[in-house]
NURO-519080 format. One line per field, with one value per atom (N, C-alpha, C): residue number from 1; atom name; x, y, z. Coordinates in pm, whole numbers, plus 50000, padded with zeros to 5 digits. Example, Ala and Ser with C-alpha at 12.3 -4.5 7.8 and 13.67 -1.06 7.14 Angstrom:
lomi c(1/1/1/2/2/2)
dodren c(N/CA/C/N/CA/C)
c1 c(51319/51230/51320/51285/51367/51290)
c2 c(49431/49550/49670/49775/49894/50003)
c3 c(50780/50780/50780/50708/50714/50787)
This chain:
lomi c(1/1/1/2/2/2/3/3/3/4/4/4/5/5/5/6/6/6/7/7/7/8/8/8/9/9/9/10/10/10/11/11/11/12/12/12/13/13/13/14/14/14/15/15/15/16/16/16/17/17/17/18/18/18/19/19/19/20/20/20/21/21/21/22/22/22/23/23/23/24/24/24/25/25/25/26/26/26/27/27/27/28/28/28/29/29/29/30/30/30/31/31/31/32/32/32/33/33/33/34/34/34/35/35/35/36/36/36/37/37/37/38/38/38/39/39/39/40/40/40/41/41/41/42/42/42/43/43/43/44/44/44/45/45/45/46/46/46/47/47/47/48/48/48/49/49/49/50/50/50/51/51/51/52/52/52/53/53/53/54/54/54/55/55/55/56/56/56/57/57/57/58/58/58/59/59/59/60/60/60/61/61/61/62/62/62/63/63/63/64/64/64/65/65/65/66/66/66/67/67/67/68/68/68/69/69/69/70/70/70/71/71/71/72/72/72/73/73/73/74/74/74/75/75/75/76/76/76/77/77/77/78/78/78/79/79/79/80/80/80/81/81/81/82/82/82/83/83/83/84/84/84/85/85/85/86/86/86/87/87/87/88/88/88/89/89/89/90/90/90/91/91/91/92/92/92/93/93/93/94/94/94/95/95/95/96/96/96/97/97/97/98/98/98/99/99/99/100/100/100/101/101/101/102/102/102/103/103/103/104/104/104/105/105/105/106/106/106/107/107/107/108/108/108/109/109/109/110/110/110/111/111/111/112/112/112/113/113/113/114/114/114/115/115/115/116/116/116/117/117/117/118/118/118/119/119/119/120/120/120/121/121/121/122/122/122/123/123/123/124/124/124/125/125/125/126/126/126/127/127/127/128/128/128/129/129/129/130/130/130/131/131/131/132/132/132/133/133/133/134/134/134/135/135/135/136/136/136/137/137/137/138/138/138/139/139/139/140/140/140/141/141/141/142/142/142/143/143/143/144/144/144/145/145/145/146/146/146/147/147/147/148/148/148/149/149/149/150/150/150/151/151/151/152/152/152/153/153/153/154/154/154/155/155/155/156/156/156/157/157/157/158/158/158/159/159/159/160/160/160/161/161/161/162/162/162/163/163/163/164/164/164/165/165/165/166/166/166/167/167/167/168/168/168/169/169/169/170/170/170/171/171/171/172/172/172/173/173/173/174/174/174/175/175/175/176/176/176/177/177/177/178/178/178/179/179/179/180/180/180/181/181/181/182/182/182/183/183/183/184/184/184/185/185/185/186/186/186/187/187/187/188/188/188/189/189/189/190/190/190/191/191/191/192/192/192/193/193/193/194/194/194/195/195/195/196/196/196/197/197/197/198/198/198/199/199/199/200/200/200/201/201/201/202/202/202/203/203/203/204/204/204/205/205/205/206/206/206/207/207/207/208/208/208/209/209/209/210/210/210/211/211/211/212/212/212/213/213/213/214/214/214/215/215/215/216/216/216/217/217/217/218/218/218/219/219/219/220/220/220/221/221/221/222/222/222/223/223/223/224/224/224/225/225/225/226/226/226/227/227/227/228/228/228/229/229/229/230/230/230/231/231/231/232/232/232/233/233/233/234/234/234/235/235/235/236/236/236/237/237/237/238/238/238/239/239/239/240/240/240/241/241/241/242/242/242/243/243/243/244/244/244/245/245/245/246/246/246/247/247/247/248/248/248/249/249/249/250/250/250)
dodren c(N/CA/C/N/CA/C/N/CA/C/N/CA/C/N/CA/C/N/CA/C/N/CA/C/N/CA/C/N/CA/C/N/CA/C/N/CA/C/N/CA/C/N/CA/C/N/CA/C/N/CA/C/N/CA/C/N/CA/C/N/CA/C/N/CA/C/N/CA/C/N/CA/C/N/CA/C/N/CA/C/N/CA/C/N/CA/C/N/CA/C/N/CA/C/N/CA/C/N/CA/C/N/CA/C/N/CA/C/N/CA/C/N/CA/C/N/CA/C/N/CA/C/N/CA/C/N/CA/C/N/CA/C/N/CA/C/N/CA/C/N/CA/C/N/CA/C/N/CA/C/N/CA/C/N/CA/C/N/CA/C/N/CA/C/N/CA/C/N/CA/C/N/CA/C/N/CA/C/N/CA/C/N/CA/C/N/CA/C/N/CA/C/N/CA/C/N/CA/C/N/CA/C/N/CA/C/N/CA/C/N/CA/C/N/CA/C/N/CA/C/N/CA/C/N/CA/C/N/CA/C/N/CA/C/N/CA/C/N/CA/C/N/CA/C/N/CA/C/N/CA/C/N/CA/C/N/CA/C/N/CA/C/N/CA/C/N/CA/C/N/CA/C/N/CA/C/N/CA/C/N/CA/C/N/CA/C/N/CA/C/N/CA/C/N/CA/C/N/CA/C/N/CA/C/N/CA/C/N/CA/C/N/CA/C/N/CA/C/N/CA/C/N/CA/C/N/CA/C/N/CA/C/N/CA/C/N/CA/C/N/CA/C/N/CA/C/N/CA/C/N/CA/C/N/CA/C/N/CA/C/N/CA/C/N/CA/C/N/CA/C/N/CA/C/N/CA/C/N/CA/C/N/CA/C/N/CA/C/N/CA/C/N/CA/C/N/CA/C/N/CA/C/N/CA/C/N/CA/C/N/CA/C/N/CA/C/N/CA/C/N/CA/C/N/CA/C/N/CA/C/N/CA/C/N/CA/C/N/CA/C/N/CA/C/N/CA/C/N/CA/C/N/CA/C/N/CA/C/N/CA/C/N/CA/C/N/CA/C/N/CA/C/N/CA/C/N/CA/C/N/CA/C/N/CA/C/N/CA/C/N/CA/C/N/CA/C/N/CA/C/N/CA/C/N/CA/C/N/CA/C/N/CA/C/N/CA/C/N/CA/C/N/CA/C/N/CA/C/N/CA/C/N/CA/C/N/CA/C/N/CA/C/N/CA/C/N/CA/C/N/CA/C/N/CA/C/N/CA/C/N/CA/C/N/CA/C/N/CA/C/N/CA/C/N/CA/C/N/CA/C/N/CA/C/N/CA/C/N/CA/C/N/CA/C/N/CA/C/N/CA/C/N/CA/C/N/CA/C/N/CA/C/N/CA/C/N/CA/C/N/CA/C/N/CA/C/N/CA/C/N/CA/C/N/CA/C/N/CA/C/N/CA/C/N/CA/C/N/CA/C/N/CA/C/N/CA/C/N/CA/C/N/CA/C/N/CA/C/N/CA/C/N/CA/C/N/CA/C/N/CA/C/N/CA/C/N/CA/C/N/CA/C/N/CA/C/N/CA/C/N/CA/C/N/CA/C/N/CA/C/N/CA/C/N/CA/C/N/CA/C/N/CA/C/N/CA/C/N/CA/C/N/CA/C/N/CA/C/N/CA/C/N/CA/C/N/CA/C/N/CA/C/N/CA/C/N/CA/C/N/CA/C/N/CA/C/N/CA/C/N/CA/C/N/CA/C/N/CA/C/N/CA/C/N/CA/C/N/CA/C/N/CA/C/N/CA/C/N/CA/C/N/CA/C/N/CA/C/N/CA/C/N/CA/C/N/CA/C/N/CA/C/N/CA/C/N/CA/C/N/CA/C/N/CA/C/N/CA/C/N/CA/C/N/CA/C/N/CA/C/N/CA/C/N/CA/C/N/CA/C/N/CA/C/N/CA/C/N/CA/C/N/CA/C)
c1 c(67046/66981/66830/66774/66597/66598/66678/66653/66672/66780/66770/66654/66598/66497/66374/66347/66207/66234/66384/66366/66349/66387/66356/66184/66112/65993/65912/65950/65952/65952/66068/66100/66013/65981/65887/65757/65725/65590/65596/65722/65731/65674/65714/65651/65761/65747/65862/65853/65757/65785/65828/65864/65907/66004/66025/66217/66326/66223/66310/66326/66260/66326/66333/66370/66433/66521/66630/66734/66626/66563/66519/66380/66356/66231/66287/66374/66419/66426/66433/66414/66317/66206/66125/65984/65940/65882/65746/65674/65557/65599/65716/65718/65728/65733/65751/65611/65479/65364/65296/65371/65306/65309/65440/65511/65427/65412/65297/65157/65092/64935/64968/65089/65096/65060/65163/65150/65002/64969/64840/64702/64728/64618/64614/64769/64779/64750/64757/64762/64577/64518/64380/64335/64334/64301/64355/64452/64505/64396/64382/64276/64192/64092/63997/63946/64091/64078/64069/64163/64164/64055/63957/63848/63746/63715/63606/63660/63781/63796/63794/63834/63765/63669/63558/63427/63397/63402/63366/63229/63117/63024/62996/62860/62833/62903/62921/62962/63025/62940/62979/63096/63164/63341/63315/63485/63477/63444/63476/63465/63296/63193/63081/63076/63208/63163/63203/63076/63025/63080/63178/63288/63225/63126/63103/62986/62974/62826/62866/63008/63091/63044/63036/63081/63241/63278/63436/63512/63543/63640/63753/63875/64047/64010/63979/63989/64143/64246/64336/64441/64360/64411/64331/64238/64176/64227/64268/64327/64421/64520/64652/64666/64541/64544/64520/64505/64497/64606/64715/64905/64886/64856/64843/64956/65059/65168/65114/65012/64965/64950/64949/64961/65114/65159/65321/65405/65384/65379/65274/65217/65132/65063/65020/64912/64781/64691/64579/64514/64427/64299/64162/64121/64027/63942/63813/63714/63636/63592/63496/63356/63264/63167/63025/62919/62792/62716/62653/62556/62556/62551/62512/62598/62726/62836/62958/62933/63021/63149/63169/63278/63296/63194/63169/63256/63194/63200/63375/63434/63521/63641/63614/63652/63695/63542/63567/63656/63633/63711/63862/63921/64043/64103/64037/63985/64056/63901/63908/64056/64113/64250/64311/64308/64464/64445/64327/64280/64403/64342/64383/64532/64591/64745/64841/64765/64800/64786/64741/64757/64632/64603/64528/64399/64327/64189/64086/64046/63923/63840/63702/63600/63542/63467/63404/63340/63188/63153/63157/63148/63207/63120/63017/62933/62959/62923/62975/63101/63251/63347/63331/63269/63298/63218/63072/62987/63009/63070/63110/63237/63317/63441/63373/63274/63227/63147/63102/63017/63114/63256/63335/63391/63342/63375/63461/63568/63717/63830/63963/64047/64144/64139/64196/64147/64001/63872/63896/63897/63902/64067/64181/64276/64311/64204/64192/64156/64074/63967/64030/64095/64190/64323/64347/64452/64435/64314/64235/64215/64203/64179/64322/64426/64535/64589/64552/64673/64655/64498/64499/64588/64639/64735/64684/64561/64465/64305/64271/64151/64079/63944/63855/63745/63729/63633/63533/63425/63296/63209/63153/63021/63103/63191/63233/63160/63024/62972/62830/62820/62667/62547/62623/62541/62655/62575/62740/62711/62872/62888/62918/62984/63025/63190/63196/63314/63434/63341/63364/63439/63304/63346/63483/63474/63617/63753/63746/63870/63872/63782/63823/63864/63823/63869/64017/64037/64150/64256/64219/64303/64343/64230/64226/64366/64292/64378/64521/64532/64682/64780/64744/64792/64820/64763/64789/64885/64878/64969/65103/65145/65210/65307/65224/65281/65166/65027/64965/64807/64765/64690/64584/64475/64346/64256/64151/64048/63942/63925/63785/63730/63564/63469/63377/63385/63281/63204/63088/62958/63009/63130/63128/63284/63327/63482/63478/63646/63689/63684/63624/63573/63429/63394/63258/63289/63360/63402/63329/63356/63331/63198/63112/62955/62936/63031/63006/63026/63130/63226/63161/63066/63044/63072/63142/63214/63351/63429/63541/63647/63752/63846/63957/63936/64071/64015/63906/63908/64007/64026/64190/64313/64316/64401/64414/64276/64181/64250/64222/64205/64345/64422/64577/64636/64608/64686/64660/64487/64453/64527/64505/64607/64724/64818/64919/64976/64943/65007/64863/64834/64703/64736/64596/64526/64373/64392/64231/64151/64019/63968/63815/63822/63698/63593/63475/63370/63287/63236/63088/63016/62880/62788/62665/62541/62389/62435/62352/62324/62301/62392/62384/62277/62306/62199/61996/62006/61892/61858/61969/61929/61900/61928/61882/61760/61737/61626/61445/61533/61424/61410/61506/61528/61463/61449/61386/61243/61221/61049/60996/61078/61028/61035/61124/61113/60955/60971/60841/60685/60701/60547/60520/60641/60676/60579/60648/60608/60445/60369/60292/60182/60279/60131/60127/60235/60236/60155/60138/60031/59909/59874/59753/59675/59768/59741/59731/59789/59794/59653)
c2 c(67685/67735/67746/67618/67661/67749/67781/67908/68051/68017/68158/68171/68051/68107/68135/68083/68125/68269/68313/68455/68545/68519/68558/68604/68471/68507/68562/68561/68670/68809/68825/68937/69029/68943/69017/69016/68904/68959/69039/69124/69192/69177/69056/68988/69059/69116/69255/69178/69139/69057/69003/68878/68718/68794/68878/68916/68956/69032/69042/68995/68827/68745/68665/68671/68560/68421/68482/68386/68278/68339/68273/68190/68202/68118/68050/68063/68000/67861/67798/67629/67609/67656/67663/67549/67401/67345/67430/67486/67603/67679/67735/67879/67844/67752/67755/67740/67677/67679/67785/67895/68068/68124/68096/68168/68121/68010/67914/67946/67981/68057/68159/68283/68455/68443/68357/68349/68284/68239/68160/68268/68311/68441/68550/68563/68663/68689/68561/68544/68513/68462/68467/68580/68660/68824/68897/68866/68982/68889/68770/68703/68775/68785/68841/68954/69071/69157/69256/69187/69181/69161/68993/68975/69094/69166/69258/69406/69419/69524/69528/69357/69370/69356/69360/69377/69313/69168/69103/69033/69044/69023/68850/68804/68722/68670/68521/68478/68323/68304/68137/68112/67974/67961/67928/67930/67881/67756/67664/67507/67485/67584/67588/67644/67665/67744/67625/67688/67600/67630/67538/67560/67523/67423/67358/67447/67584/67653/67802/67835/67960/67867/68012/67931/67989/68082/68106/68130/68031/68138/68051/68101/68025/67952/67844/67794/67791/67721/67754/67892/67955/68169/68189/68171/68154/68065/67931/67900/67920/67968/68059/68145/68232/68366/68340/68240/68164/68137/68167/68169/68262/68374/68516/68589/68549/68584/68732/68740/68874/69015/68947/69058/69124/69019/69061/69161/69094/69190/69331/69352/69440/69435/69329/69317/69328/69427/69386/69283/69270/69148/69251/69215/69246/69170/69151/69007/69095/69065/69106/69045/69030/68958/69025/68948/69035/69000/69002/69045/68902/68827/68716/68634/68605/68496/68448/68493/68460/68541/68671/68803/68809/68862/68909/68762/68673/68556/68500/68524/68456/68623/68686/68820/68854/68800/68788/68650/68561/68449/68454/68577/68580/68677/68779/68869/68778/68681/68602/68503/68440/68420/68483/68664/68729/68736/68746/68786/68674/68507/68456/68418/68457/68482/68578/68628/68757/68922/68947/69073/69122/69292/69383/69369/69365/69424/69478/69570/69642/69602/69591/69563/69697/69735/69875/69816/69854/69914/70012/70015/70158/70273/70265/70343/70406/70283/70344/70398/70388/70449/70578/70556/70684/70823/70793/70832/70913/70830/70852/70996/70942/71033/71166/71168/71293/71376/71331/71370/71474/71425/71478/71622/71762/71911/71998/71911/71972/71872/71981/71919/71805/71870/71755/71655/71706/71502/71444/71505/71425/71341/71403/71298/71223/71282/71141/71024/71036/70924/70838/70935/70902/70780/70859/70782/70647/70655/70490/70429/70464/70374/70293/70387/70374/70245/70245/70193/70037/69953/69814/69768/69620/69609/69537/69475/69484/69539/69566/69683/69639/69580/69510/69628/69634/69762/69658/69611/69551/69618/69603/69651/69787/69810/69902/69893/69982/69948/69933/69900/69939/69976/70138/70296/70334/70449/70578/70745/70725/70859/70994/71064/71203/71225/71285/71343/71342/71440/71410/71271/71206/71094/71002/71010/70926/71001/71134/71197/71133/71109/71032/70864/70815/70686/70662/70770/70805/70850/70861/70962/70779/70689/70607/70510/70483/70430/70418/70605/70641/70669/70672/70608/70492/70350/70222/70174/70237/70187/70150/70033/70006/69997/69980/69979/69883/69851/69767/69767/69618/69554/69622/69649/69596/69505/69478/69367/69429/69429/69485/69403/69411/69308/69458/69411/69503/69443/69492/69408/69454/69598/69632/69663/69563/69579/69717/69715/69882/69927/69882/69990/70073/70031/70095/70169/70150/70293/70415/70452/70588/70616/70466/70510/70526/70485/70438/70608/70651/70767/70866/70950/71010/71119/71178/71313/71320/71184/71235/71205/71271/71256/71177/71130/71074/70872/70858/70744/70643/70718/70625/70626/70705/70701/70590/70574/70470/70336/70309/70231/70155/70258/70268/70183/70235/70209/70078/70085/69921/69820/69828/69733/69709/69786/69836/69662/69616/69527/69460/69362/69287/69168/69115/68993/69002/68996/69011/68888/68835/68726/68788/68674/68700/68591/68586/68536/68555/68499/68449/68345/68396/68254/68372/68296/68336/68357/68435/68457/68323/68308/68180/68212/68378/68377/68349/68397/68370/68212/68134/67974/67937/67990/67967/67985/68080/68145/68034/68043/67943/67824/67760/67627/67582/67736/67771/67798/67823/67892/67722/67687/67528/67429/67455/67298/67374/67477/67506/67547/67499/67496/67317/67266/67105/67056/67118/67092/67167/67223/67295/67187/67128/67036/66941/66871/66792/66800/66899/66916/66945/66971/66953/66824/66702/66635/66548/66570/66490/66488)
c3 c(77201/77080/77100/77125/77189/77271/77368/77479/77399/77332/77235/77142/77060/76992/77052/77188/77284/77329/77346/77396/77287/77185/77060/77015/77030/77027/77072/77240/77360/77326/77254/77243/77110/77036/76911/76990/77082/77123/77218/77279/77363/77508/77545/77695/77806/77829/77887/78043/78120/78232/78222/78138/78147/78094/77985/78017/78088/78154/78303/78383/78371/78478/78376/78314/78182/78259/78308/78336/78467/78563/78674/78619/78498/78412/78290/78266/78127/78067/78207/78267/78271/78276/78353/78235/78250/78124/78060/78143/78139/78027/78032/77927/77770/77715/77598/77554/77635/77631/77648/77718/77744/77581/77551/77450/77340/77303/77233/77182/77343/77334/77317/77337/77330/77204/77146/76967/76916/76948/76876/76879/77018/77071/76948/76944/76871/76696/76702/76528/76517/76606/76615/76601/76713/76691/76610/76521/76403/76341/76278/76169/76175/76352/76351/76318/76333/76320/76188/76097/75921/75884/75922/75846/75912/75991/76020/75953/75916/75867/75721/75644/75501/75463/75549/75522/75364/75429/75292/75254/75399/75391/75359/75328/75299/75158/75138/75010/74945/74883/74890/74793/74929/74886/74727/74652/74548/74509/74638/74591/74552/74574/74468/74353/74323/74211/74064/73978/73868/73772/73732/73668/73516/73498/73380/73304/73398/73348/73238/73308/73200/73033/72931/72835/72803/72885/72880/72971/73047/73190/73198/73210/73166/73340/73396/73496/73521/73477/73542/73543/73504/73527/73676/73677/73812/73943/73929/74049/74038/73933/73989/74042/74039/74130/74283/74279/74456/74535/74429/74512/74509/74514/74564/74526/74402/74360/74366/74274/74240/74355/74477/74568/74577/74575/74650/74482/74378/74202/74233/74309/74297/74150/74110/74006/74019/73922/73925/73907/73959/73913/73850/73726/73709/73654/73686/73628/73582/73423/73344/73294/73310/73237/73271/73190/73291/73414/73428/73556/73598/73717/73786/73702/73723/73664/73750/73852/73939/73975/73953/73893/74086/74148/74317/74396/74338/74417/74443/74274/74295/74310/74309/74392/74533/74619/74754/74792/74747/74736/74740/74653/74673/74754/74829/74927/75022/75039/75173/75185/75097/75046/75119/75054/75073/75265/75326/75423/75516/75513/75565/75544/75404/75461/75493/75558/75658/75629/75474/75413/75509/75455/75476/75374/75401/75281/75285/75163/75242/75095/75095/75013/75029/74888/74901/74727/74759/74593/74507/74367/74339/74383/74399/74411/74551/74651/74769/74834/74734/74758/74668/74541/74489/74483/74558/74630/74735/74808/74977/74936/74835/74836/74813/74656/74600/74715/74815/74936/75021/74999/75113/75073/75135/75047/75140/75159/75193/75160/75132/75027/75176/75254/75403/75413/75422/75440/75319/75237/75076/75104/75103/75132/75214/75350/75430/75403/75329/75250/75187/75125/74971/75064/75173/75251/75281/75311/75410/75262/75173/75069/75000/74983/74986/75081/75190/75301/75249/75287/75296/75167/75184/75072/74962/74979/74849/74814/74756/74795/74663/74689/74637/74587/74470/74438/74330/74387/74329/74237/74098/74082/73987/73930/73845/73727/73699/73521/73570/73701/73701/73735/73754/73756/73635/73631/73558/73686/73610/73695/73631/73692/73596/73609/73570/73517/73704/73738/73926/73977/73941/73999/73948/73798/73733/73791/73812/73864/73994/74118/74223/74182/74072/74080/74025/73948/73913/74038/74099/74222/74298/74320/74391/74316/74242/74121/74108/74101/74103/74247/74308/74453/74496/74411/74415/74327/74245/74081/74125/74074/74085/74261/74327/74508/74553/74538/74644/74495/74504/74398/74443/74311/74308/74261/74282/74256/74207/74056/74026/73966/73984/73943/73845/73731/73612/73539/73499/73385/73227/73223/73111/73061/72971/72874/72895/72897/72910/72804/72680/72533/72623/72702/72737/72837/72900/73056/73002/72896/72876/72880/72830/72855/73022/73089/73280/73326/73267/73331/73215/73169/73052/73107/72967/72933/73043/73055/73160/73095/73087/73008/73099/73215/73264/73255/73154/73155/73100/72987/72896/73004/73104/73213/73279/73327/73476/73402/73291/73220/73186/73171/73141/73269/73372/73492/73527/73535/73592/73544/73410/73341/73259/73315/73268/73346/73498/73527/73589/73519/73521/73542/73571/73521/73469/73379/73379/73327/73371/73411/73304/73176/73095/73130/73175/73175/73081/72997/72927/72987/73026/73055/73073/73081/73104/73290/73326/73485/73540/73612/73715/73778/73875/73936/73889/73781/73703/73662/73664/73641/73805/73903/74022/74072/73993/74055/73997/73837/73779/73832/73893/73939/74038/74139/74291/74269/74144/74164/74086/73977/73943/74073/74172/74249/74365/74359/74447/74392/74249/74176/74206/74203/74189/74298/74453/74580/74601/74560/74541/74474/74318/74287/74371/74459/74514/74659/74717/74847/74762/74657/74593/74533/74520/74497/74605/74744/74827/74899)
């Protein structure tokens, strides 16, 4: 039975030498340690290879994140989305709140999640996917685009709400949108409730659509709190007026 399940593993990693002398190595105490590193190599370089293609950039883990500073966020709706049920349901995630609250953070967080248990992901902002698409002026490049956006099996779209676009642009997010629905999740991070899309997307009529689909099979994640990032910032310019009187007085 161990000899069958080592040729087994052999055989998915397609070690096509050592199968053809299978029988004259099969004894052999070395090979189950080949078979061992093929696999370990391999699962290293797919890791490696996922995390450079979800381009998730810089971003600090959740275990900083300041749970006692929201004045509204369902904490445990949030570490449930960390069983990653939601990928395999093809559910959205969408986190709502404003500017500097932690929406990016705990976004890439579950990114970096789906990353390390084995899925596909690609990170993109809206601007720069929906930018990049409106740029492209043939109907072939345009569904190439449309394709690569499609494929990864969760697809992280940051920063929805703050620019606006035109009419143009909501029909590509719509296009994006409706190619995912219901077959492979997204992750959106927005500053503005979907009563306001329409100020984001003005004069486009496929917003009650966009809107429709995202959360037709959701989660969606409400934040209230003041800008974290902005209590940081005050915190950083107070401890360095602090250190400041302090070489003045020294």
């Amino acid at each position: 039975m161990a000899d069958t399940d080592l040729r087994d593993r052999a055989c998915i990693l397609k070690l096509h030498g050592l199968l053809e002398h299978w029988d004259e190595i099969c004894n052999e105490p070395w090979l189950a340690h080949v078979v061992d590193w093929e696999e370990e190599t391999r699962r290293r370089r797919s890791l490696e290879g996922r995390l450079k293609r979800a381009r998730l950039g810089r971003f600090k883990l959740i275990a900083d994140f300041d749970w006692a500073w929201p004045k509204r966020i369902d904490r445990a709706q949030v570490e449930d989305l960390f069983r990653l049920d939601w990928v395999s349901s093809s559910t959205n995630v969408v986190l709502v709140g404003p500017n500097g609250v932690g929406k990016t953070m705990i976004a890439k967080n579950l990114a970096h999640q789906a990353v390390l248990a084995g899925f596909t992901v690609k990170t993109v902002t809206a601007s720069e996917m929906l930018n990049g698409l409106a740029e492209i002026d043939s109907s072939s490049g345009l569904n190439r685009r449309l394709g690569i956006l499609a494929r990864p099996q969760v697809l992280l779209i940051d920063e929805v709400g703050y620019l606006s676009y035109d009419a143009r642009h909501a029909d590509l997010l719509y296009e994006v949108v409706s190619r995912r629905h219901e077959n492979k999740p997204i992750i959106v991070t927005t500053n503005k409730p979907f009563s306001e899309w329409n100020e984001v997307f003005s004069s486009a009529t496929s917003v009650t659509t966009i809107v429709d689909r995202l959360i037709h099979r959701s989660e969606v994640v409400q934040i209230k709190a003041d800008s974290y990032r902005l209590k940081e910032s005050k915190e950083a310019a107070a401890a360095r007026a602090k250190d400041r009187r302090k070489k003045d007085q020294s």
